[in-house]
N, C-alpha and C positions, 0 to 999 in steps of 0.2 A: 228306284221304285217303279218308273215307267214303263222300263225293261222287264220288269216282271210282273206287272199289270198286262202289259201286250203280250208275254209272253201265254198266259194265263187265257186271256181274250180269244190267241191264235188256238190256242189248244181247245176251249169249246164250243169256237165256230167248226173247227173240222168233227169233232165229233159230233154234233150238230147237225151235219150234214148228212153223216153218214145216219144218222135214226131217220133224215126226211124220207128217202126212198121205203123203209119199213120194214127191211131186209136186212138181218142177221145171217152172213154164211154160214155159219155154223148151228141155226136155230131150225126146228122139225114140229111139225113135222111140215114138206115145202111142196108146193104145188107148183108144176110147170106146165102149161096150157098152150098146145098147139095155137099158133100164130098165123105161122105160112105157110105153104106148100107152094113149091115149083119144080116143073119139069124141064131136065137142061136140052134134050131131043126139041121138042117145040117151042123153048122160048116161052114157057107161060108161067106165070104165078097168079094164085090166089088167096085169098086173106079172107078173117072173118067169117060171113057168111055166105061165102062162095066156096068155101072149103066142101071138098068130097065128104069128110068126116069131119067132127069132133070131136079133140083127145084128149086127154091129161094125163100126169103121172104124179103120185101120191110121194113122196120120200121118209121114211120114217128113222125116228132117231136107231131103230135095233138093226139100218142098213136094211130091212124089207122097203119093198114100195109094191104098188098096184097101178097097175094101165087099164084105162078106160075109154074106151072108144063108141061114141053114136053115132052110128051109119045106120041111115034110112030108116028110123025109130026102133033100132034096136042097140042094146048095151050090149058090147061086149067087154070083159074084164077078164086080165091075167096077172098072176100074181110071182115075186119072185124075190131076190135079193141087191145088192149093187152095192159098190163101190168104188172110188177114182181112182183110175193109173192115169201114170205119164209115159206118154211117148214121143220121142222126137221132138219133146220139149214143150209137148201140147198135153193140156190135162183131157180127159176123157172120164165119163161117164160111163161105166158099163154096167148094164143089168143083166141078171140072168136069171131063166126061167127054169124050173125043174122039168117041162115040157115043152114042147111047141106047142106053137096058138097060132091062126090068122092074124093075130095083130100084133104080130115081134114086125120090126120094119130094119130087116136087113136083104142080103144077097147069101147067106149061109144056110144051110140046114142047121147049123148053131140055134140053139135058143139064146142069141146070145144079141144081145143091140150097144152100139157104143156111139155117146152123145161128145160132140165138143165142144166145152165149154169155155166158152168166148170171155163170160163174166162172171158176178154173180147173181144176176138177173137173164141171161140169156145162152141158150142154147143151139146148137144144130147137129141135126142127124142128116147126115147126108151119103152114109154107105150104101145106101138106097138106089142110089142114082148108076151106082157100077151096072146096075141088071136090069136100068132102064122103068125103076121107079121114080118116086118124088123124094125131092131135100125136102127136111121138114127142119121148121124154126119153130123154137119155143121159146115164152117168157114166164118169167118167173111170178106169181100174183099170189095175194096172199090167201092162205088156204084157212077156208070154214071151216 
């Protein structure tokens, strides 16, 4: 009976655990909120309110999302579709865009951005960095 008393305990401490943080991977729709930026040329990163812009991205359960970027009191927003491949044994995040827009953040004439996904809470886009932009890091928070 102890044995299955513990066992019962251990089962909804872990699940327990997993509703602290707030995050269902598979629950939508999920906001990811630019964190950091760093460039690998200078050795610099910044955070917060130091950041050049602020971004998010929208994820919706029908696989659209929206990117949102405030730079210097203005919104810019593009919209497009996404979903995860594996490569090399690493998941990825890819969105795409029916157009280009100033705020896809890769090295391609692609409209096309692919994020690595670390967790289920965290992110980074860093093909950026090929062409002598910024790695951008994002977390995951929950969406209003």
């Amino acid at each position: 009976m102890k044995k299955y008393l513990l066992s019962l305990l251990l089962i909804f401490s872990l699940i327990s655990c997993n509703e602290e943080d707030g995050f269902d991977p598979d629950s939508y729709p999920q906001k990811w909120q630019l964190l950091k930026m760093y460039y690998g040329m200078v050795n610099s990163e910044s955070t917060e309110d130091e950041l050049e812009w602020q971004e998010y991205y929208i994820l919706y359960e029908n696989q659209s999302f929206t990117k949102s970027r405030l730079q210097e009191d203005i919104l810019y927003e593009a919209t497009g579709t996404f979903k995860y491949v594996n490569s090399d044994g690493d998941e990825y995040l890819e969105l795409t865009y029916p157009t280009d827009s100033g705020i896809i953040s890769n090295c391609s004439e692609e409209p096309v951005e692919r994020l690595l996904v670390k967790s289920d809470d965290y992110m980074v886009g860093n093909s950026w960095l090929a062409c002598d932009g910024p790695g951008l890091e994002y977390k995951r928070v929950l969406a209003e």
